[in-house]
C-alpha positions as CSV (number, residue, x, y, z in Angstrom):
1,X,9.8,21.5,-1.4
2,X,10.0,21.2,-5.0
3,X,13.8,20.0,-5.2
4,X,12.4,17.3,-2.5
5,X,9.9,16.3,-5.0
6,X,12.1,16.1,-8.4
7,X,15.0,14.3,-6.1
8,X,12.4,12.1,-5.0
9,X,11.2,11.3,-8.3
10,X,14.6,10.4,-10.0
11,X,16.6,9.3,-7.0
12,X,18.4,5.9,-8.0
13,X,18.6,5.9,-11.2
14,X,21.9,4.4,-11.6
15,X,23.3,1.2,-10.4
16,X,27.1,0.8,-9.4
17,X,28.1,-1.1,-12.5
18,X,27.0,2.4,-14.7
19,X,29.8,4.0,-12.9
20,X,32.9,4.8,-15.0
21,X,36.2,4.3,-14.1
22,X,36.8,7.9,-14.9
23,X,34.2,9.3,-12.6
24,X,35.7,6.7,-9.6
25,X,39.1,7.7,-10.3
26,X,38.3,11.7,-9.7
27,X,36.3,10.8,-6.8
28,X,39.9,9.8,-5.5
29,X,39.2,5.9,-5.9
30,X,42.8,4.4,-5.7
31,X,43.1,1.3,-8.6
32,X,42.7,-1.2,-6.3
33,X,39.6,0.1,-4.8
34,X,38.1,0.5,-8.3
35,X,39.3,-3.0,-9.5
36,X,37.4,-4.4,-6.1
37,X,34.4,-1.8,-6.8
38,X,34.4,-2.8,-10.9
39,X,34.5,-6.9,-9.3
40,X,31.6,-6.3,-6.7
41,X,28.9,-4.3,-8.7
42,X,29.4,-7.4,-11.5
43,X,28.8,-9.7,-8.7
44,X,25.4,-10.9,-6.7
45,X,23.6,-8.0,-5.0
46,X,23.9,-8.9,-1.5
47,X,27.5,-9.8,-2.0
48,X,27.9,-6.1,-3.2
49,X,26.2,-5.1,0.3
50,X,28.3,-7.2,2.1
51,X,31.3,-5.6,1.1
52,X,30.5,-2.3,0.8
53,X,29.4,-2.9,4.7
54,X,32.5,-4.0,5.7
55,X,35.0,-1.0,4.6
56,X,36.5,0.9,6.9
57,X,38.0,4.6,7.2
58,X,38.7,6.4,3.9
59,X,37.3,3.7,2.0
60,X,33.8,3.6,3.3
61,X,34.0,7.4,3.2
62,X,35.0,7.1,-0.6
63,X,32.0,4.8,-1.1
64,X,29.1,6.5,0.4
65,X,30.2,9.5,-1.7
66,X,29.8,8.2,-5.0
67,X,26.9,6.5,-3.9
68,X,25.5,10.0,-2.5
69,X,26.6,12.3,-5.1
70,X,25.8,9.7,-8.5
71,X,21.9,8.5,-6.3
72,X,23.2,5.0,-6.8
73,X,20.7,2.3,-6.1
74,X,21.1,-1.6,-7.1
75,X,18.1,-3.5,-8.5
76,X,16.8,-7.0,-8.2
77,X,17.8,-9.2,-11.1
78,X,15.9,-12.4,-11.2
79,X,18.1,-15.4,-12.4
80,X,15.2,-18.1,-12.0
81,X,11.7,-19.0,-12.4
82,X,11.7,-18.7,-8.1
83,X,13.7,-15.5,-7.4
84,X,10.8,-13.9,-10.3
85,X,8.6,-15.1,-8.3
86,X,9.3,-14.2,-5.2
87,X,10.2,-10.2,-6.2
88,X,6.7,-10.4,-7.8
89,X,5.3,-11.3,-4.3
90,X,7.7,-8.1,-2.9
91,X,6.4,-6.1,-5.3
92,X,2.6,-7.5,-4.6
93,X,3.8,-5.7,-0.8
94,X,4.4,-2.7,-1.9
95,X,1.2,-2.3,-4.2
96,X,-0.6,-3.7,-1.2
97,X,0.2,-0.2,0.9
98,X,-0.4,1.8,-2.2
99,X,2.6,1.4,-4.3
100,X,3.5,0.8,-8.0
101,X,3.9,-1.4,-10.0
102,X,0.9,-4.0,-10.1
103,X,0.5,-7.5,-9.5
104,X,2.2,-9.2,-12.4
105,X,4.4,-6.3,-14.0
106,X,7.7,-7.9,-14.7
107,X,9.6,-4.6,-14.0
108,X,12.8,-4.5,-12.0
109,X,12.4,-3.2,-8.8
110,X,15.3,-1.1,-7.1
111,X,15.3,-1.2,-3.4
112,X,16.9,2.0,-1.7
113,X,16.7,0.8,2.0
114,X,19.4,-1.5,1.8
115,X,22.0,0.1,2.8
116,X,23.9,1.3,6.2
117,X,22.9,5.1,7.4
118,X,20.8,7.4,9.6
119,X,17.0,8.2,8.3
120,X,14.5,10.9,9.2
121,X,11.0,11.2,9.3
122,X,7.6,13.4,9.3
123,X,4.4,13.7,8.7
124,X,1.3,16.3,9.7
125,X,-2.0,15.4,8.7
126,X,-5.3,17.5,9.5
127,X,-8.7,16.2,9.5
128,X,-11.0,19.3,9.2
129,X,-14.7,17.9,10.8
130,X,-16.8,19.7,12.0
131,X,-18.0,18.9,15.8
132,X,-14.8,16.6,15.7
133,X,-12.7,17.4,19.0
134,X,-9.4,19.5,18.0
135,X,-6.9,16.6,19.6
136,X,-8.3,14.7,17.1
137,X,-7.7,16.8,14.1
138,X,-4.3,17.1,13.5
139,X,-1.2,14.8,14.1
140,X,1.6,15.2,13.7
141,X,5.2,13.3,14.4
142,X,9.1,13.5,13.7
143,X,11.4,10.4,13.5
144,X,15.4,9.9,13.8
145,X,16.8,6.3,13.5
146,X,19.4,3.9,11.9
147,X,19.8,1.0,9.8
148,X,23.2,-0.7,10.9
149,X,23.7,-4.0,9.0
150,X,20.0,-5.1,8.8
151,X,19.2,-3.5,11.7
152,X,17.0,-0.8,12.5
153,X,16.1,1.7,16.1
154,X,14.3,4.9,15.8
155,X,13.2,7.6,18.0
156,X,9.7,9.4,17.5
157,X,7.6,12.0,18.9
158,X,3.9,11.4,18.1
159,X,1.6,14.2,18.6
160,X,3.0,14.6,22.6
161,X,3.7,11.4,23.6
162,X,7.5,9.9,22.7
163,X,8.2,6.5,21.5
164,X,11.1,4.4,20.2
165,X,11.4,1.4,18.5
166,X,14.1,-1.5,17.7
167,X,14.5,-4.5,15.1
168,X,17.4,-6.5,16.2
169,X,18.6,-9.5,14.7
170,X,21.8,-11.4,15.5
171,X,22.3,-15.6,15.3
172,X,19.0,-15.7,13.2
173,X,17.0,-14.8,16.6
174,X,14.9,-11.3,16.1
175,X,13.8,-9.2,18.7
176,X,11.5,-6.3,18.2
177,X,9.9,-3.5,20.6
178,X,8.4,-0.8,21.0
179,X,6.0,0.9,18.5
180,X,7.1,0.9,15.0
181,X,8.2,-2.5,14.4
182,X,6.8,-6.3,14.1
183,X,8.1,-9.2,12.3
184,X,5.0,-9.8,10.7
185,X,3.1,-7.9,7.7
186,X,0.1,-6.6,9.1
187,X,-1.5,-3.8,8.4
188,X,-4.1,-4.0,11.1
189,X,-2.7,-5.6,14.4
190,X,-2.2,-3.2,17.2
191,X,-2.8,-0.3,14.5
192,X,-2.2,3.2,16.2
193,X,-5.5,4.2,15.5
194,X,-4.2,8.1,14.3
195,X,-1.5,7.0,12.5
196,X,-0.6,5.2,9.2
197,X,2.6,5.3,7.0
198,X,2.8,5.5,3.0
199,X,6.3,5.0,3.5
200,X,5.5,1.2,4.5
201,X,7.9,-0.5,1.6
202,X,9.7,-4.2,1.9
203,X,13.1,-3.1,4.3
204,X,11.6,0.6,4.3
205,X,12.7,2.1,8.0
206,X,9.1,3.7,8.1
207,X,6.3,0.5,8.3
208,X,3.4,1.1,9.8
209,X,3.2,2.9,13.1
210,X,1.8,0.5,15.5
211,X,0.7,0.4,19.3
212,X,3.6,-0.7,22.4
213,X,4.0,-4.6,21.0
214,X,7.0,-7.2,21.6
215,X,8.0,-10.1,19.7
216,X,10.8,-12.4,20.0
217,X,11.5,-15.1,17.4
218,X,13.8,-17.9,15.5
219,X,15.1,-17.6,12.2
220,X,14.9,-21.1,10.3
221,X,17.4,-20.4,7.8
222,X,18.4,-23.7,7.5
223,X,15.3,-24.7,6.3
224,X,14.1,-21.9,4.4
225,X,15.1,-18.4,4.2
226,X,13.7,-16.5,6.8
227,X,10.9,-18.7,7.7
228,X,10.4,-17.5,11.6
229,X,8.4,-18.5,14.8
230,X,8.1,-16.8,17.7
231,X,6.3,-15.3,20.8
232,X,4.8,-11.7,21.3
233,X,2.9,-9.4,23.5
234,X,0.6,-6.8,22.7
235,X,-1.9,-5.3,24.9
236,X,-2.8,-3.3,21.8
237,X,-4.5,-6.3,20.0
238,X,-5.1,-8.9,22.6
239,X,-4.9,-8.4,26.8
240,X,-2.7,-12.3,26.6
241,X,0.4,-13.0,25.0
242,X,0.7,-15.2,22.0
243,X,2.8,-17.0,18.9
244,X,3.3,-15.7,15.3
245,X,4.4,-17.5,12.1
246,X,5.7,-15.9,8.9
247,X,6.7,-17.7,5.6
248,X,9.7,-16.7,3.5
249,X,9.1,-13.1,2.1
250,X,6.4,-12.9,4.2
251,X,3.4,-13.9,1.6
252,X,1.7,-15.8,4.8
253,X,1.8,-14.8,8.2
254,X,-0.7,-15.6,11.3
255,X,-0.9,-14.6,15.1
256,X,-3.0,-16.5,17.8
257,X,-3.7,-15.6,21.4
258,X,-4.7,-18.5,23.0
259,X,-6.1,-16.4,26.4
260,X,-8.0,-14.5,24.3
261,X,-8.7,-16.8,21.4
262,X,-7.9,-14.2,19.0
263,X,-5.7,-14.6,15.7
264,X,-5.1,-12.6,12.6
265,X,-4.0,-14.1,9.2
266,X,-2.2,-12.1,6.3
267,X,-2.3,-13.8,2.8
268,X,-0.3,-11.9,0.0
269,X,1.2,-14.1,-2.8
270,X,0.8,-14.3,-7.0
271,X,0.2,-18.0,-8.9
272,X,1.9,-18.1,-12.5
273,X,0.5,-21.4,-13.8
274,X,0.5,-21.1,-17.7
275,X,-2.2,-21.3,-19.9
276,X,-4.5,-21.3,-16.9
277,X,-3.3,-17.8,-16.2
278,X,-2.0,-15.6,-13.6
279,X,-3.6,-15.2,-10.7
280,X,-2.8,-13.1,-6.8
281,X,-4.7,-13.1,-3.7
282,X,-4.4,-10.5,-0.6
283,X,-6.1,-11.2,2.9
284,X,-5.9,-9.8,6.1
285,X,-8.7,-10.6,8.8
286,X,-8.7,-10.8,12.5
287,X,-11.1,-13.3,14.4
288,X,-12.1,-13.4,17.7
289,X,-15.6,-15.0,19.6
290,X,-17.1,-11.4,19.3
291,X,-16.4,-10.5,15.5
292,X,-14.5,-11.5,12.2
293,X,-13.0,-8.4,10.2
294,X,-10.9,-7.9,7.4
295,X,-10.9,-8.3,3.6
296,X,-10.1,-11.1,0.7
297,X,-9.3,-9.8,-2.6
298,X,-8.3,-12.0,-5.8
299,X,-7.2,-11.1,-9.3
300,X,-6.9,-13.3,-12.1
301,X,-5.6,-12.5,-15.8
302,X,-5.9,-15.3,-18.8
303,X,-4.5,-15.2,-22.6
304,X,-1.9,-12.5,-21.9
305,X,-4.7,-10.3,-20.1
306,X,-7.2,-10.2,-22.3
307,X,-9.4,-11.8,-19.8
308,X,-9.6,-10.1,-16.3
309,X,-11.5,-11.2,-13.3
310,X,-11.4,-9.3,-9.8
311,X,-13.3,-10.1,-6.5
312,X,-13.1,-8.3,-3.2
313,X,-15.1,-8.7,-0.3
314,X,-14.7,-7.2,3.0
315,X,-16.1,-7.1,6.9
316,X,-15.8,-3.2,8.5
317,X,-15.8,-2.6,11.6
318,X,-14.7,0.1,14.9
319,X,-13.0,-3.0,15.9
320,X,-10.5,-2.4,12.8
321,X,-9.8,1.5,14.1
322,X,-9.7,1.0,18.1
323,X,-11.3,3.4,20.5
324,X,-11.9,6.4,17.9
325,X,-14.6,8.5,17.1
326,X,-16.6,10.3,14.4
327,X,-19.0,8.0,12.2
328,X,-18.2,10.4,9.5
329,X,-14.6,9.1,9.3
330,X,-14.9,5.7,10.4
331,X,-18.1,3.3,10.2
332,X,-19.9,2.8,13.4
333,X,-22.0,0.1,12.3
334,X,-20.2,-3.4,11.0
335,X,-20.7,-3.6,6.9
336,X,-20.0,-6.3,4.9
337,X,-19.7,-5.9,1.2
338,X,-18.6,-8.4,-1.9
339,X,-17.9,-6.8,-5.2
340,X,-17.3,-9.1,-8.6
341,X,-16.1,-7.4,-11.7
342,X,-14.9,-9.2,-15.1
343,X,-14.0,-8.3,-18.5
344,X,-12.3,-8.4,-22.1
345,X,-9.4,-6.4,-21.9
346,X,-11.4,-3.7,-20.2
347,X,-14.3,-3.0,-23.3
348,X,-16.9,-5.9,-22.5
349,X,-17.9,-7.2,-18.9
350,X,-20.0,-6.3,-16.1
351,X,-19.9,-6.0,-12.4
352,X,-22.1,-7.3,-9.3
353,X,-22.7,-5.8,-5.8
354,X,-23.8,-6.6,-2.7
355,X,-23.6,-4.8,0.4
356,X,-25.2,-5.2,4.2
357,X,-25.0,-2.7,6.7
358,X,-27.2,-3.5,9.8
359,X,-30.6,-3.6,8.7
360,X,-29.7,-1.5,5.5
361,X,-29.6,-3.8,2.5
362,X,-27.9,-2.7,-1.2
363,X,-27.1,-5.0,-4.4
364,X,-26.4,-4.3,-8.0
365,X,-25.3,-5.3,-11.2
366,X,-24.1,-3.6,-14.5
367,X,-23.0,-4.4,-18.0
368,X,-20.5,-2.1,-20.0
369,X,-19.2,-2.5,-24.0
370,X,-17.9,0.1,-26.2
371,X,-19.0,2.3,-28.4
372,X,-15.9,3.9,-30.2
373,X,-12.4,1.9,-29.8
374,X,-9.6,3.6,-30.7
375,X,-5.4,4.2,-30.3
376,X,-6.8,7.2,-28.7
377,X,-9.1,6.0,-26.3
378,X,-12.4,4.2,-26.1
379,X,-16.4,5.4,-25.6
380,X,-18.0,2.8,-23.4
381,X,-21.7,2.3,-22.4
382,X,-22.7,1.1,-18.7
383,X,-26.2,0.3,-17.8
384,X,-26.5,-0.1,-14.0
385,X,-29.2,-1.4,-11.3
386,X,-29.3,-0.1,-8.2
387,X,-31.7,-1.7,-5.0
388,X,-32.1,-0.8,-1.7
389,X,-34.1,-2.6,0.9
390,X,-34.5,-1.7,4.9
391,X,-35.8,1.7,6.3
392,X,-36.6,1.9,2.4
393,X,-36.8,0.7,-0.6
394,X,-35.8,2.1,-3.7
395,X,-34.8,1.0,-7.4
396,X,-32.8,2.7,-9.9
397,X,-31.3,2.5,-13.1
398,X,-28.1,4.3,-14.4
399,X,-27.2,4.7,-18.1
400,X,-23.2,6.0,-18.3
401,X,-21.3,7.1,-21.5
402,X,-17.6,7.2,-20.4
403,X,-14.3,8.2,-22.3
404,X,-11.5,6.1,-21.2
405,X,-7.9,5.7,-22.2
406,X,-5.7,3.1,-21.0
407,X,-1.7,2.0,-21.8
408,X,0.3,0.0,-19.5
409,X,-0.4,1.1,-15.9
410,X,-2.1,4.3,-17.1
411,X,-5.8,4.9,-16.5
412,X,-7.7,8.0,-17.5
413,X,-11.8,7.7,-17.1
414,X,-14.6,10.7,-17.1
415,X,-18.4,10.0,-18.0
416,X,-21.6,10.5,-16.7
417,X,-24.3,8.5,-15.5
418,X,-27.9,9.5,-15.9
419,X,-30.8,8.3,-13.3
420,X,-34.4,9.2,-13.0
421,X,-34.0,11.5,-10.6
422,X,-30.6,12.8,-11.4
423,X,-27.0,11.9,-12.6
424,X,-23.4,11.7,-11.1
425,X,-20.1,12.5,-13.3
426,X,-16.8,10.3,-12.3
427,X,-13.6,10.6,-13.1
428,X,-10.1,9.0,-12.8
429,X,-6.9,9.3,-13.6
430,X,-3.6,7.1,-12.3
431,X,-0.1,7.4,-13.6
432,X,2.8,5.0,-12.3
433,X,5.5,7.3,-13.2
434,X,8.0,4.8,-12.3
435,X,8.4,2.1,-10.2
436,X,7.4,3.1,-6.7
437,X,5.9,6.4,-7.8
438,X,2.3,7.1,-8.2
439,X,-0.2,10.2,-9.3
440,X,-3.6,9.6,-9.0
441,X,-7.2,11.4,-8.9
442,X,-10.3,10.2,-8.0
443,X,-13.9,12.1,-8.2
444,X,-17.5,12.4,-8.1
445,X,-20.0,14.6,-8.8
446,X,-23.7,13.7,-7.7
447,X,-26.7,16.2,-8.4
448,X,-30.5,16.3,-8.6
449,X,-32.5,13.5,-6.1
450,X,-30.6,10.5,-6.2
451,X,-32.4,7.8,-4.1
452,X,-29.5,5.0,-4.0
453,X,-25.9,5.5,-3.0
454,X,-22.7,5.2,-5.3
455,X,-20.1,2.7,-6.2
456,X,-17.2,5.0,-5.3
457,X,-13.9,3.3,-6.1
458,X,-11.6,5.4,-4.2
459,X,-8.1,4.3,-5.9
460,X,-7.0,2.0,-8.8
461,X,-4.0,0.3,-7.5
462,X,-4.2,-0.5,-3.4
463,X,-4.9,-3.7,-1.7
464,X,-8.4,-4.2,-2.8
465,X,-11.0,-2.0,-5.3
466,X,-11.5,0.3,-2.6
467,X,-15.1,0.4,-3.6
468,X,-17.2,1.7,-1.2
469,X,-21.2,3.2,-1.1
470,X,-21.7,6.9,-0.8
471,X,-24.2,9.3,-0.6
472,X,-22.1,12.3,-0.8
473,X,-22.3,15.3,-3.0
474,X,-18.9,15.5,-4.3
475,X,-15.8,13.5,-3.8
476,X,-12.6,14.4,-4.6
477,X,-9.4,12.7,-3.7
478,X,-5.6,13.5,-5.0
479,X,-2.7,11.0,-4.0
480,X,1.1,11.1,-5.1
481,X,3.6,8.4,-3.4
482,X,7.3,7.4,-3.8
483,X,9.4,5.7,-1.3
484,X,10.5,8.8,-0.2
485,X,7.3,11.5,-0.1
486,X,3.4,11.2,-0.4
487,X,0.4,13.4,-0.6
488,X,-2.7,12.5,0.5
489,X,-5.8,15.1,-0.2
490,X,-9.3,14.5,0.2
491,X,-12.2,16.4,0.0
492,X,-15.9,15.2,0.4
493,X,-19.3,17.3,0.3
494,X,-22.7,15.8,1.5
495,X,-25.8,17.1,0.3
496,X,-27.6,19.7,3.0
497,X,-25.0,20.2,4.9
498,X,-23.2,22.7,5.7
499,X,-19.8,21.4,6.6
500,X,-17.5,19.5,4.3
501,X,-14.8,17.1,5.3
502,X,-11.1,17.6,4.3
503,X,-8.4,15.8,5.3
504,X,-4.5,16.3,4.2
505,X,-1.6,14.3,4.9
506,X,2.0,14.8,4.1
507,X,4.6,12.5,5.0
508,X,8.7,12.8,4.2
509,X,11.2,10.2,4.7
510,X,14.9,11.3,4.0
511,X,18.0,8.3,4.5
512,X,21.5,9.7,5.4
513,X,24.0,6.8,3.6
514,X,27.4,6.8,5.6
């Protein structure tokens, strides 16, 4: 397990032009195939692809060994104001399902799915509740497939039942069935309620595990790259068929139903527009006559982010999850909540809340500026109000002191908040180790009579804050993810009662290059 995780963690570090000519000679390159090898890796990316595609016999074998044995990969290099902006937008998708880097990071981005070869897959997960039935406690599932010029099929057994999917594309029409791939981003439509995938990357043979859906669609590459229409069935999200839209590199894409009057829309794009500052919005929602759910976050950084402004506001619902169960897990009543935060290159700002749960009603606001600042880290103050209106009503106030330390990507947080009738310490740290690869912890540690919940933000980098309200004991929750392995632990105590929650998830993905 540990070589898994160090191969995972430097796997691609070279591209083909860092290969000598000494080190293709011994692999038994013959000159011409080195001259054509030296030529390609100089050239455009997808022309590389193209070629290394089409060999045949010894010389594809030659090529997928030195690719194997040197962990070749070959990154994006932007040439113009548009192809930045459009890896930004692919690297928006990938923080959007809990990858590095962030929104605006200028980093060059390596993509290991595109080329030719077999891939397998697992993942186990247990959900340790009590009172929660066992079925429901532990998944598991293996996946084979292949990625054969841009197309992908895989085979899977989840938990007992087996499945299969494809992703064809030939004469820019697409055809996809079965339950693992869409043409469309979304995280939510026809969800497999006990599954999700932290393997989920742009081209990754791992997206999202999804219910039995079809779609069949047009490639108008003659217009613009890869903008697509089509038709699709899925009993999963609506009982009637219906049509589906995605934009080039997939920052927009929509569904409708018509029978059913049900649609879905997925927003994920970045604005650079100079001195009035950078700005990226992610949305997914699905509307239908009964209920609207989903979530709209924005971000927006001014004067080479010294200014930073984020908003998130969401709609939860059982309608998100399917037919599950467990109100510990999953709500069982609809909550809506907005969260506003702003500030001065993270030392001066403040925050807002607001939060409605049924009848249960919860706001807040806060103000924070620094104490010490320092190379070495900062000591902030926080005052926070908390209110609480519905069965009861309560008002608090929090003071906080809090150490934190941020460089780059890097976070580290731990301070403690005193109340009237108790405190809570939280901590966090994330590290982007590289691109694609994440460590992160998140806790909380709540004592004494506390009459309001807390602002719990589960994660720094993932589609929205992840803030949420919690009345729990202690929190703690550990993540590390990379294209090619992730760990997901969480533990959660509530106060009186005797039975904690714990959930683990472990997920591999390994890619056979021929």
């Amino acid at each position: 397990m540990w070589f898994i995780f160090v191969q995972s963690l430097f796997a691609g570090e070279k591209t083909p032009k860092d290969v000598p000519v000494s080190t293709l000679l011994k692999t038994g390159f013959p000159p011409k195939l080195v001259a054509t090898w030296k030529e390609k890796a100089n050239g455009p990316r997808e022309a590389f692809f193209k070629w290394k595609r089409g060999l045949k016999g010894k010389e594809a074998a030659l090529v997928s060994q030195i690719w194997k044995t040197e962990s070749l990969s070959y990154p994006v290099e932007p040439k113009t104001k548009e192809k930045d902006s459009r890896n930004e937008v692919r690297m928006n998708q990938e923080m959007f399902l809990g990858g590095i880097p962030g929104p605006f990071s200028q980093s060059k981005v390596s993509d290991p799915f595109l080329g030719d070869g077999w891939f397998l897959g697992l993942s186990h997960q247990n959900l340790d509740v009590q009172y929660l039935p066992r079925d429901e406690k532990n998944h598991s599932a293996f996946a084979v497939g292949r990625i054969q010029k841009g197309n992908r099929f895989i085979l899977e057994k989840r938990d007992e039942e087996f499945l299969y999917g494809i992703d064809f594309v030939t004469h820019s029409f697409r055809f996809t069935s079965g339950n693992r791939y869409k043409p469309i981003p979304h995280f939510y439509f026809a969800k497999d309620p006990n599954f999700y995938s932290q393997m989920d990357r742009v081209n990754s043979p791992l997206p999202q595990p999804i219910q039995s859906s079809h779609f069949f669609g047009y490639q108008f590459t003659n217009i613009s790259k890869n903008l697509e229409i089509g038709i699709y069935t899925a009993p999963g999200f609506s009982l009637y068929p219906g049509v589906y839209i995605t934009s080039p590199n997939k920052s927009y894409s929509g569904v409708w139903s018509p029978g059913e009057n049900k649609s879905s829309l997925y927003v994920n794009d970045s604005y650079d527009l100079g001195n009035l500052g950078k700005h990226r919005i992610q949305s997914e929602s699905i509307f239908n006559p009964k209920e609207t759910v989903g979530f709209l976050y924005s971000k927006s950084e001014f004067q080479d982010s010294k200014f930073l402004f984020d908003s998130t506001i969401y709609r939860d619902s059982p309608l998100l999850y399917g037919n599950v169960s467990s109100g510990e897990i999953r709500p069982e009543i609809p909550q809506t909540l907005g969260y506003l935060r702003g500030s001065y290159k993270h030392l001066i700002g403040g925050e807002g809340l607001s939060s409605m749960e049924g009848h249960r009603f919860e706001k807040g606001s806060s103000f924070f500026f620094p104490f010490v600042v320092s190379e070495i880290g900062n000591i902030l103050y926080r005052y926070r109000s908390y209110f609480e209106s519905g069965n009861y009503e309560y008002n608090e106030i929090g003071r906080a002191v809090f150490y934190e330390w941020r460089k780059d990507r890097s976070v580290c947080s731990v301070g403690f908040e005193s109340r009237e009738f108790g405190g809570q310490w939280e901590g966090k740290i994330a590290v982007p180790i590289r691109s694609g690869h994440l460590l992160e912890l998140s806790t909380i540690f709540r004592e004494g009579n506390l009459k309001t919940r807390a602002w719990f933000e589960n994660w720094t980098y993932a589609s929205d804050f992840n803030i949420n309200l919690t009345d729990r004991e202690e929190i703690i929750k550990l993540k590390y993810v990379s294209p090619f392995l992730s760990l997901n632990v969480s533990y959660s105590e509530k106060e009186n009662v005797t039975a904690p929650i714990l959930f683990i998830n472990f997920q591999f993905l390994h890619l056979i290059e021929n």
